[in-house]
Wavefront OBJ file of the C-alpha trace (Angstrom):
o trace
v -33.477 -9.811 -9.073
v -36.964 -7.668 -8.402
v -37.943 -6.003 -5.288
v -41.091 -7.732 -3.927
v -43.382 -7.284 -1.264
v -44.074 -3.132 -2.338
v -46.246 -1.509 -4.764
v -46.078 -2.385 -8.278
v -43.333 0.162 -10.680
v -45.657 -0.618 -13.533
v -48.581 0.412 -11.873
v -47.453 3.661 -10.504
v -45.546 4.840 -13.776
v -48.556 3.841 -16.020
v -51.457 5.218 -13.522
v -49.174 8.165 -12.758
v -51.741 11.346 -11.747
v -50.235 14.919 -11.350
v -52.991 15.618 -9.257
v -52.420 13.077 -7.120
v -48.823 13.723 -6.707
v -49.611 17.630 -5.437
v -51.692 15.992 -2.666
v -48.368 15.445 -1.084
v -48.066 19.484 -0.650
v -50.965 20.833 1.006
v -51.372 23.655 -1.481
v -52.664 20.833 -3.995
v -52.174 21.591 -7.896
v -53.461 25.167 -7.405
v -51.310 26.565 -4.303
v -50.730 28.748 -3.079
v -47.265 27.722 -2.022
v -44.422 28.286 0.421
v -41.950 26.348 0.898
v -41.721 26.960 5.209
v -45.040 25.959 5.028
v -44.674 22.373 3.203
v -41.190 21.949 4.781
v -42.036 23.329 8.646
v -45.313 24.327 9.754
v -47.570 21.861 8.512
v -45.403 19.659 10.566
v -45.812 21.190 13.848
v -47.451 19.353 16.398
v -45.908 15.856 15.334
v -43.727 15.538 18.094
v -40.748 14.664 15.707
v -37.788 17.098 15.184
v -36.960 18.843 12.205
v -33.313 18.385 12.908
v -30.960 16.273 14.557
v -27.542 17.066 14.434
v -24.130 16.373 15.553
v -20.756 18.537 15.239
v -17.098 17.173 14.673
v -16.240 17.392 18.411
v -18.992 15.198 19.242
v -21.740 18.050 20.757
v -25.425 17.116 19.092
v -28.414 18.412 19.531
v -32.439 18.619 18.270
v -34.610 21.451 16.637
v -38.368 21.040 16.890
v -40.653 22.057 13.853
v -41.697 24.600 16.598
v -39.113 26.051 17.507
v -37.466 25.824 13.702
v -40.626 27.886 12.798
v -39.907 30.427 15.807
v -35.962 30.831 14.676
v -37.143 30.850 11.271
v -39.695 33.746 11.292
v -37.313 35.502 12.933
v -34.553 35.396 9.966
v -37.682 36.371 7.837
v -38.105 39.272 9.448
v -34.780 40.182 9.271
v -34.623 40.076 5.735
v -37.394 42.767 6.137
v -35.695 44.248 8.112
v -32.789 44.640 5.443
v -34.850 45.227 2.944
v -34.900 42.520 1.291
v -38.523 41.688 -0.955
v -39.855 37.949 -2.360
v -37.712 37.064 -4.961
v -34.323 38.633 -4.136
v -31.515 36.109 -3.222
v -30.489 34.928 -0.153
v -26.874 33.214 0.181
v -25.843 30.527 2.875
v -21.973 29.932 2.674
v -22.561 27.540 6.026
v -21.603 24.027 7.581
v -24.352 21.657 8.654
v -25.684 23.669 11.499
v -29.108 24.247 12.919
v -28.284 28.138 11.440
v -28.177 26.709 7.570
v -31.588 24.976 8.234
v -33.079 28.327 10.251
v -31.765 30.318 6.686
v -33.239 28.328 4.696
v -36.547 27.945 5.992
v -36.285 31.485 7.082
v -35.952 32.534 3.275
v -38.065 30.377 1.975
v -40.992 32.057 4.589
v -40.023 35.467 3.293
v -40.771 34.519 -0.571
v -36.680 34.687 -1.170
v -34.946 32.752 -3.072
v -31.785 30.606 -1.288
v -28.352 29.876 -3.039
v -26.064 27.395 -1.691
v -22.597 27.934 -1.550
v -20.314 24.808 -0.381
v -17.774 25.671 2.439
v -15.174 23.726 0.244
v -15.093 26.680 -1.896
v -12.440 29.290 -2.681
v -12.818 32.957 -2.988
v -13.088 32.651 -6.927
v -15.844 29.930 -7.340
v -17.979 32.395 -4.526
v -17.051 35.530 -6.087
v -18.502 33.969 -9.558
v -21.394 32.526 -7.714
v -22.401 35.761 -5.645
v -21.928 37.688 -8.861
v -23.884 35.761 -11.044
v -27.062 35.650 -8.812
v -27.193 39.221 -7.224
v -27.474 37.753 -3.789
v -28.566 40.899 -1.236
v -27.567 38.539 1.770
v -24.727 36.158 2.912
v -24.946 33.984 5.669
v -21.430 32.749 6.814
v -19.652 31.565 9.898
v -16.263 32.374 11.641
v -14.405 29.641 9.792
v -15.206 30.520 6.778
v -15.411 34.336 6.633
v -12.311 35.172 5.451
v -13.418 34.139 2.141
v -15.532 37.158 1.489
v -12.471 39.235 2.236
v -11.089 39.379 -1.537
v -14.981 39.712 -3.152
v -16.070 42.673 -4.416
v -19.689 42.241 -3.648
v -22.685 44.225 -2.423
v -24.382 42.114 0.030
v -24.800 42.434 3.274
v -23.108 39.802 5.564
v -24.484 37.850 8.368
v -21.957 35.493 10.450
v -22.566 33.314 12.672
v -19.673 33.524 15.575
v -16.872 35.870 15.191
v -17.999 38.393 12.756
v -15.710 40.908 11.122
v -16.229 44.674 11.776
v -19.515 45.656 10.126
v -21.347 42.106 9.980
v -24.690 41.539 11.103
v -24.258 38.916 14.133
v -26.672 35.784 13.279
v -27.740 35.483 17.243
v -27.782 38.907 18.425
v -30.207 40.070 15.003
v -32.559 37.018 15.348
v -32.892 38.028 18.890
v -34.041 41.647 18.070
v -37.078 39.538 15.752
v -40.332 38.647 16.161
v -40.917 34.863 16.058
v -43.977 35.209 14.190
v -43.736 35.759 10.341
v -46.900 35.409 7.827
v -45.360 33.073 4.740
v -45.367 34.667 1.575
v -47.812 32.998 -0.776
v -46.425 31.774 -4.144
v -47.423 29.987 -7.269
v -45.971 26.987 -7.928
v -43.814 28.146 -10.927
v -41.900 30.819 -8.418
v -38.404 29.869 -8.137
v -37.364 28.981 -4.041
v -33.721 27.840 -5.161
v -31.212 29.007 -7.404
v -28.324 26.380 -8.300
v -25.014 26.523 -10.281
v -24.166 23.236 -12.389
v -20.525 22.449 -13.771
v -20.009 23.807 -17.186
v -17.791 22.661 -19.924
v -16.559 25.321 -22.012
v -17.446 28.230 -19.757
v -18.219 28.962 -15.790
v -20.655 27.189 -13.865
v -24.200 27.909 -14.954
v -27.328 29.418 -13.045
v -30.786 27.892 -12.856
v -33.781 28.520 -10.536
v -35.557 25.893 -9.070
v -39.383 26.582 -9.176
v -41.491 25.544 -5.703
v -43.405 22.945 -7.962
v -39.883 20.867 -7.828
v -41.266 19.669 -4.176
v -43.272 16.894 -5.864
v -40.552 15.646 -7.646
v -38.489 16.061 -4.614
v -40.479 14.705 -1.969
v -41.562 11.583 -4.093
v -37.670 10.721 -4.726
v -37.439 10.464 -0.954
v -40.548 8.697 -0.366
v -40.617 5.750 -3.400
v -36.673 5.782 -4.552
v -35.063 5.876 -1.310
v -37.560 4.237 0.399
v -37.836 6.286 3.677
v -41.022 5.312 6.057
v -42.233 7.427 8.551
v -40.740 5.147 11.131
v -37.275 5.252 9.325
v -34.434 7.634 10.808
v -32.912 8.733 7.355
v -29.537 10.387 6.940
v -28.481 11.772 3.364
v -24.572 12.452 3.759
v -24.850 15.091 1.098
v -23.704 18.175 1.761
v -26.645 20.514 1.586
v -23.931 23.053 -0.669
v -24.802 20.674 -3.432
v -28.058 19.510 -5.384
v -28.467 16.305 -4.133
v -27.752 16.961 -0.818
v -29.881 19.868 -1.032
v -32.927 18.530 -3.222
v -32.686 15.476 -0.907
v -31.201 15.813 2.411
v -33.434 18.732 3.369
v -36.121 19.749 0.771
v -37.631 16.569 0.312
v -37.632 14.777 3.818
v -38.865 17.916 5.116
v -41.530 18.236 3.252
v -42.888 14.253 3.965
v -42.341 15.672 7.500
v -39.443 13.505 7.653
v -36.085 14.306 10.646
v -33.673 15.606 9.047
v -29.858 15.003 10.165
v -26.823 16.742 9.890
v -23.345 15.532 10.744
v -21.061 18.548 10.769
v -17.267 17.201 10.153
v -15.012 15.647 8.136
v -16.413 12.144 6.038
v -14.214 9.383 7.841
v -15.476 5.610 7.955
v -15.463 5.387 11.832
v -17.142 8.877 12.071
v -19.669 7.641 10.080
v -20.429 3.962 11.758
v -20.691 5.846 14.752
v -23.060 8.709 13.630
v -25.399 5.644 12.115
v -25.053 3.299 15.002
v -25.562 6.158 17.844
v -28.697 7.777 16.247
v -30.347 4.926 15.089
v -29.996 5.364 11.405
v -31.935 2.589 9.171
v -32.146 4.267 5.402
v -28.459 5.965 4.406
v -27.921 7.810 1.187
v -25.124 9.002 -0.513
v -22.198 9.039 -2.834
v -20.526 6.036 -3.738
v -16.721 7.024 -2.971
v -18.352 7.067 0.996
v -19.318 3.726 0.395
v -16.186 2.402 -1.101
v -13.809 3.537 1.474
v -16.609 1.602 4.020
v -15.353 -1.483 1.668
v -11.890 -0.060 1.921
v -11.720 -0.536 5.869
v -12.887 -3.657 5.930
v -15.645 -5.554 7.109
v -14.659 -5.119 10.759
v -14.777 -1.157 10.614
v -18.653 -1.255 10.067
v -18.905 -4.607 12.179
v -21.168 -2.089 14.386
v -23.584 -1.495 12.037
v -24.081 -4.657 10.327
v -28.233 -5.568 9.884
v -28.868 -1.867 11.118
v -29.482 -0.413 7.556
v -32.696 -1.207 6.163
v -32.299 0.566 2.744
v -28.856 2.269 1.336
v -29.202 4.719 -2.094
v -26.141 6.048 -4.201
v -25.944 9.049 -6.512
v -23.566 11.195 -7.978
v -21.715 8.680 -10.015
v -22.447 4.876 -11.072
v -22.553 2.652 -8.430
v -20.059 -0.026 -9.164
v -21.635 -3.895 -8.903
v -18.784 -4.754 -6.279
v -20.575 -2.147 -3.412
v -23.815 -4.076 -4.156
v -22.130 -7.334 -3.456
v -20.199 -6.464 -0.389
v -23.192 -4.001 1.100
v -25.477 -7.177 0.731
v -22.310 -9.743 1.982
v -21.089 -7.515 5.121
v -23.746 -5.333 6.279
v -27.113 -6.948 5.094
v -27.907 -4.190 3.203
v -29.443 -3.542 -0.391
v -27.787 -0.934 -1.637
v -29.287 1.004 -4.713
v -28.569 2.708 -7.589
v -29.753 6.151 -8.893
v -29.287 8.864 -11.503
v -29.518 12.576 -11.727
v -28.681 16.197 -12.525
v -28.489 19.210 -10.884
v -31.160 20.489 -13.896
v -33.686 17.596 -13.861
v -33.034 16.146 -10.151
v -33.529 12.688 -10.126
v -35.129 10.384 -13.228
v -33.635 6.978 -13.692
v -33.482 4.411 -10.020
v -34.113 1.178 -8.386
v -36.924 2.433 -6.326
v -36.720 0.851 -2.571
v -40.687 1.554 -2.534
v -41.938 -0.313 -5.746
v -41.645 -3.814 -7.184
v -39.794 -3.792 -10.645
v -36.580 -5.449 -11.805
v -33.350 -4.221 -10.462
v -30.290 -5.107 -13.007
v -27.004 -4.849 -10.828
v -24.611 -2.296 -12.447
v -27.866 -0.129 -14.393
v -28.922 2.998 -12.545
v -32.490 2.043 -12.764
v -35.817 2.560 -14.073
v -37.556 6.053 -15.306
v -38.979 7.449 -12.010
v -42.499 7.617 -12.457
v -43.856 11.184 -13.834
v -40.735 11.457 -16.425
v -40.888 9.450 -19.832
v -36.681 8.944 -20.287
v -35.596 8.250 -24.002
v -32.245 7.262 -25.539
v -31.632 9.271 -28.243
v -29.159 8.758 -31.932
v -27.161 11.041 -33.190
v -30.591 11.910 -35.626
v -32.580 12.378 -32.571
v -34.489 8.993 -33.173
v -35.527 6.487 -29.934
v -33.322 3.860 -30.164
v -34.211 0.542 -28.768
v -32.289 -1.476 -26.376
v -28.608 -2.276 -26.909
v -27.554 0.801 -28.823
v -26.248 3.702 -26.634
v -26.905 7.155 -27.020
v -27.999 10.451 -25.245
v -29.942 9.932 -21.986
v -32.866 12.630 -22.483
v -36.406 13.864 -20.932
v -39.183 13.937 -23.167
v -40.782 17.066 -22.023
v -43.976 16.561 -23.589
v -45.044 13.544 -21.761
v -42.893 14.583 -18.419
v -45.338 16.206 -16.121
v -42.934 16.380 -13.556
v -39.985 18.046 -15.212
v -39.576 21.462 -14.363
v -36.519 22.841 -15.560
v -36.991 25.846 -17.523
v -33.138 26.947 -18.330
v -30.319 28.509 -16.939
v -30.476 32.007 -16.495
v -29.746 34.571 -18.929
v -30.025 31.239 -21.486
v -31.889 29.551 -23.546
v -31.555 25.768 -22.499
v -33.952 23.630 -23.031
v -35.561 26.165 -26.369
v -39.285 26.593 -25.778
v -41.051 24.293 -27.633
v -38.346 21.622 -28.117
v -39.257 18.202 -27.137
v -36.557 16.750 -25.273
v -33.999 17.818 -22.550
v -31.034 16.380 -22.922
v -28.414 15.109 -20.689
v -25.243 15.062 -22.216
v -24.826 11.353 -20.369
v -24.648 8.153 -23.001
v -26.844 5.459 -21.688
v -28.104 2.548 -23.046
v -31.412 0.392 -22.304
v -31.080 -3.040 -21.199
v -33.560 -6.281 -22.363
v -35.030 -5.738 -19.042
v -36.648 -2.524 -19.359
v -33.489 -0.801 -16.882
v -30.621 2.049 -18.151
v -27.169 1.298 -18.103
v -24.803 4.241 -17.560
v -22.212 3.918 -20.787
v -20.334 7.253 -20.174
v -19.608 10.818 -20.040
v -20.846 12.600 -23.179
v -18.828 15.863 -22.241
v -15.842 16.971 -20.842
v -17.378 17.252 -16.838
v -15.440 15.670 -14.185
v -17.014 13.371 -11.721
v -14.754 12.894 -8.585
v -16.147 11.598 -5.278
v -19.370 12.225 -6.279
v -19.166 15.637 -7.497
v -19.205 17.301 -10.735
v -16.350 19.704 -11.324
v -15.885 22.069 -14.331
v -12.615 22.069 -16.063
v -13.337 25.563 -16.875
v -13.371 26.743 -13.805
v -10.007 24.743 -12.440
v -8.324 26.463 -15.406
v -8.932 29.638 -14.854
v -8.331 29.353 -11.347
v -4.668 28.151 -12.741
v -4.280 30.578 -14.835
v -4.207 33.169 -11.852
v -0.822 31.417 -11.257
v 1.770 33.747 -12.455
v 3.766 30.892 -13.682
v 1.069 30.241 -15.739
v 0.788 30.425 -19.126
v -2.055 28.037 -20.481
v -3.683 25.192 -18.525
v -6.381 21.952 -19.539
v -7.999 19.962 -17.221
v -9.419 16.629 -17.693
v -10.580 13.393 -15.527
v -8.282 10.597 -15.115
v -10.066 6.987 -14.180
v -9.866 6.269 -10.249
v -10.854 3.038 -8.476
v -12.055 4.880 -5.561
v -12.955 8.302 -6.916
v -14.350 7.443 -10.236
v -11.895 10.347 -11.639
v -9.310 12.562 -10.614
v -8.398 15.991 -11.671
v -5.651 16.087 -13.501
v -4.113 19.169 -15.295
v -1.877 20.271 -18.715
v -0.247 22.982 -17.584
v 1.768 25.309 -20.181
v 4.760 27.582 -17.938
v 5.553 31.074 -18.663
v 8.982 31.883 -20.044
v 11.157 32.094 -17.244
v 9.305 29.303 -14.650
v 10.958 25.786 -14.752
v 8.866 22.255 -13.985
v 9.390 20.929 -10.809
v 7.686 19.119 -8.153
v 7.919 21.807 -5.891
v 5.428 23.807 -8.305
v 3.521 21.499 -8.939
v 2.660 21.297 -4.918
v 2.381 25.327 -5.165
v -0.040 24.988 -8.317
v -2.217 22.395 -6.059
v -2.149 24.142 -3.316
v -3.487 27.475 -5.947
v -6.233 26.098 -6.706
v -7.165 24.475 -3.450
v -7.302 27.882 -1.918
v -8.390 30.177 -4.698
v -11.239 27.364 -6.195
v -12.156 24.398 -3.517
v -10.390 21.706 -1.792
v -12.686 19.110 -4.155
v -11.513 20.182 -7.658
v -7.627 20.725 -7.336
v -5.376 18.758 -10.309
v -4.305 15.955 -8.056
v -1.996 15.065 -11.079
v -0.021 18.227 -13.403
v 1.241 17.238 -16.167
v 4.161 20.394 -17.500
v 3.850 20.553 -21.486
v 5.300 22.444 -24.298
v 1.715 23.128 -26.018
v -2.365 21.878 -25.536
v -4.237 20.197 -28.336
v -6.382 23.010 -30.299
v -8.631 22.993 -32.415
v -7.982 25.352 -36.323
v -10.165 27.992 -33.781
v -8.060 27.786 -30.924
v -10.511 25.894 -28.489
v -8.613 23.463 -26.452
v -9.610 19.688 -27.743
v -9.474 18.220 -23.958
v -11.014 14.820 -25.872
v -7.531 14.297 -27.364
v -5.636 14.620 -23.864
v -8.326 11.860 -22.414
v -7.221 9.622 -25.486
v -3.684 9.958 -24.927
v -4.110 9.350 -21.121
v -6.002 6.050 -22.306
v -3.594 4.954 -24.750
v -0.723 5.483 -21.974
v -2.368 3.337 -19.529
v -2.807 0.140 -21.666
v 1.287 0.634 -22.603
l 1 2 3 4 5 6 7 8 9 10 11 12 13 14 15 16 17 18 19 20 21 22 23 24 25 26 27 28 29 30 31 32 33 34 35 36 37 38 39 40 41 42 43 44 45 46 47 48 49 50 51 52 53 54 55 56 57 58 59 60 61 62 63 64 65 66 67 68 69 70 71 72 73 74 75 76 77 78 79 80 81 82 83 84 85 86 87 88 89 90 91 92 93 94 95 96 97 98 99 100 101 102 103 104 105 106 107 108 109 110 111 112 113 114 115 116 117 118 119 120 121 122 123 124 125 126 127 128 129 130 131 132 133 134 135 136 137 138 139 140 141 142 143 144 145 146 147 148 149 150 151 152 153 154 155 156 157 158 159 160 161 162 163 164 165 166 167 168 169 170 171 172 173 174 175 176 177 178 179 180 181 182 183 184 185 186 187 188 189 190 191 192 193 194 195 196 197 198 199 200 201 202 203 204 205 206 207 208 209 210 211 212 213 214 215 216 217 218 219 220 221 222 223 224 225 226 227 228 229 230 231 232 233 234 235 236 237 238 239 240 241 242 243 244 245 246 247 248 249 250 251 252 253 254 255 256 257 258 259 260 261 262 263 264 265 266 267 268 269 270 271 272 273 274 275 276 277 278 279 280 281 282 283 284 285 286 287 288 289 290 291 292 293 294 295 296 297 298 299 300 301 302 303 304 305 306 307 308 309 310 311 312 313 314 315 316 317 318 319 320 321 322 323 324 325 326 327 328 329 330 331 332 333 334 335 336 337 338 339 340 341 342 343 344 345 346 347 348 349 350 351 352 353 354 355 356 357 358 359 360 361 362 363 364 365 366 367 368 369 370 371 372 373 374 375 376 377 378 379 380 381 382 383 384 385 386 387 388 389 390 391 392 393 394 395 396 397 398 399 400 401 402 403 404 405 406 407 408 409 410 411 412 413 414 415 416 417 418 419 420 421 422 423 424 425 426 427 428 429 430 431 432 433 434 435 436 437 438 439 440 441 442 443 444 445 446 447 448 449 450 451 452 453 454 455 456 457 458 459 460 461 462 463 464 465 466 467 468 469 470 471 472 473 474 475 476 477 478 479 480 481 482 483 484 485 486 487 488 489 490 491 492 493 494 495 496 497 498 499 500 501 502 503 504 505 506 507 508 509 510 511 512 513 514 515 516 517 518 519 520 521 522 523 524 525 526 527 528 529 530 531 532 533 534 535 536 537 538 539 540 541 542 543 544 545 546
């Protein structure tokens, strides 16, 4: 199967110019840069909006890139206002709202730097969140204000709706503003994000995300996914994640592209109606949305059948059944693509360019990025033998990751980044997916930390030692599931097993509770003490083909 009738793949990787790829910004390759400018201004005067959105009860509505500049220059000026300089952090614990786009455009025109924090979360994942990057600022709404209760924290908060007593009201601030805000000029290796990524053996990691990731970024959304300027594009990511983020709003904004935003819960009916009512032709997202689409049946998206003209997955591999039934029952070609929060996205099937696409591989190295698959001894192996998906940063003039912070990761000087992901290179020039390298959890589409479910157990007084790995799931990929070691004194039962869920759902995030517990007498260790969650996977493995 190729793609024919675009560009060729081989031409663009092998004539790949960095030059060329900063003429998408209008900075160039030597800047300066701000992000409100390549995202907002530079689009005013299109007569397109910036945002189109819709809420749960049904209420939508449009933002201009005028009047998103207005709102915005006014949040920059209230960061003034507070005090706040370029550089300092700026933290948006917010549904998809016009007020999440006007703070983030809003910091990005002050020279700030913006941290996502997804409304799923508990008080503990925020609290380690807000700790780690210093934020000065939280932006929040009624519903999810309570939160912030529990955290000891030094920020100032900002809610939108019902504030508690000494908030900052969103409305009533902006409207004290000027609407006119002069954006802070940067250089392109200034951060404008700063992201947390699952960890393994501790919490979730730090990293800033340098303005020079807009290339990347924007020429994701422009060759991978495929979007045209006539296209109405809809990422379902949550912007509280990378990819939703990186690729919902960062990237289509800065091609100029609408952005939309469907605040509510993910339901297949709620989400044929959202494409069929505003038009949408190019869909991305994760592929547990698209199997429950296959899970209703082809009459539940009868509505929207020949309306898609291009569909992209990421977050987990897209299984070869989606393709078949996205092609059979909605006319659709539905594409594969790989990524990290660290790296954003380096292996797809590009809707843009010609090239072989290999149903079941995640693609083909996105032009800009030389991809390797490495041996245990570091060497490049050749197709058929899996190892170590990694970045060869020498010949990657698009990678920009430069660690997380307060670490060390990638070491100056070292040659490749890599992923932690085993991959393997097919005849055909595409990477197959093989599997996970470490002890992350990919559920729904989103990468969840054992660590940080543990400890969040461990609160538990009934607690006395917890390990948490990811069980296979037809429709998830993986679910949670949890060891869990009582305290002398607490009995297993199914009643605390509900309380333990319900722990965790509270204290961590409704997305990474144990949806299985498991009560045991001891955990696997290592002569050290370290918990040996590979030999819990095994056993789970071993029980399942009984």
């Amino acid at each position: 199967m190729t793609i024919a009738g675009h560009p060729s793949y081989e031409d663009a990787y092998r004539r790949f110019d960095l030059h060329e790829a900063f003429s998408i910004l209008s900075g160039g390759m030597d800047g300066p840069f701000n992000a409100a400018v390549e995202c907002c201004d530079r689009h005013c005067g299109s007569g397109r909006p910036a945002l189109i959105w819709q809420n749960a009860d049904g209420r939508r509505g449009k933002l201009s890139f005028e009047e998103l500049r207005g709102q915005s220059s006014r949040f920059a000026n209230l960061l003034a206002t507070e005090g706040l300089r370029p550089g300092d952090r700026v933290a948006g614990l917010l549904p998809r709202t016009p007020e999440l786009l006007i703070t983030l455009i809003g910091t990005w025109r002050a020279g700030a730097v913006y941290q996502p924090l997804f409304t799923a979360f508990g008080p503990k994942a925020i609290e380690h969140r807000l700790g780690v990057s210093g934020a000065k600022l939280v932006i929040t709404d009624g519903a999810n204000r309570a939160k912030l209760d529990s955290i000891d924290m030094a920020a100032r908060i900002v809610t939108v709706g019902s504030p508690a007593a000494g908030d900052l009201v969103f409305t009533a601030e902006l409207g004290r503003q000027s609407a006119e805000f002069p954006s802070v000029p940067l250089g392109a290796d200034y951060p404008f994000l700063i992201m947390f990524t699952s960890g393994t053996t501790g919490p979730s990691k730090a990293l800033l995300v340098p303005l020079k990731a807009l290339v990347p970024f924007a020429l994701y959304v422009r060759d991978a996914v495929g979007v045209r300027p006539e296209d109405r594009f809809w990422n379902m990511a949550d912007p509280g994640w990378a990819y939703g983020l990186y690729y919902a709003v960062a990237g289509p904004l800065a091609l100029g592209q609408t952005v939309h935003f469907h605040d509510g819960l993910f339901t297949v009916d709620s989400t044929v109606r959202f494409i069929r009512d505003h038009g949408i032709t190019n869909l991305a997202g994760a592929p547990t949305a698209y199997r429950l689409m296959i899970g209703a049946g082809p009459e539940a998206v009868g509505a929207i059948r020949g309306r898609l003209r291009a569909v992209s997955s990421a977050g987990e591999p897209l299984n070869p059944e989606v393709i078949r039934w996205f092609a059979e029952h909605l006319g659709a070609p539905i594409h594969d693509h790989y990524g990290q929060t660290e790296i954003g996205m380096v292996v797809c099937n590009h809707h843009a360019l010609e090239h072989p696409v290999h149903i079941g591989a995640a693609g083909v190295p996105v032009p800009g990025h030389r991809v390797v698959v490495l041996g245990e001894d570091d060497s490049e192996l050749p197709p058929g033998e899996p190892g170590i998906l990694a970045v060869d940063r020498s010949r990657s003039p698009l990678f920009w990751f430069a660690g997380y912070e307060g670490g060390s990761s990638p070491v100056p000087g070292e040659r490749y980044y890599r992923s932690g992901d085993t991959v393997e290179w097919n005849a055909d020039g595409t990477i197959s997916f093989v599997g996970r390298s470490d002890d992350v959890i990919t559920s729904a589409g989103y990468r969840i930390g054992p660590f940080e479910v543990e400890s969040a157990l461990i609160e538990h007084p009934a607690v006395l030692e917890a390990a948490v790995i990811g069980n296979p799931d037809p429709q998830r990929t993986e679910i949670v599931k949890a060891f869990v070691v009582l305290r002398p004194g607490h009995e297993a039962a199914a009643a605390l097993a509900r309380e333990l869920q319900q722990h965790v759902r509270q204290r961590l995030s409704a997305h990474a509770y144990p949806r299985e517990i498991a009560f045991v007498e001891a955990l696997p260790k290592t002569p050290s003490g370290k918990i040996q969650r590979f030999v819990l996977r095994n056993q789970e493995r071993l029980e399942a083909k009984d």
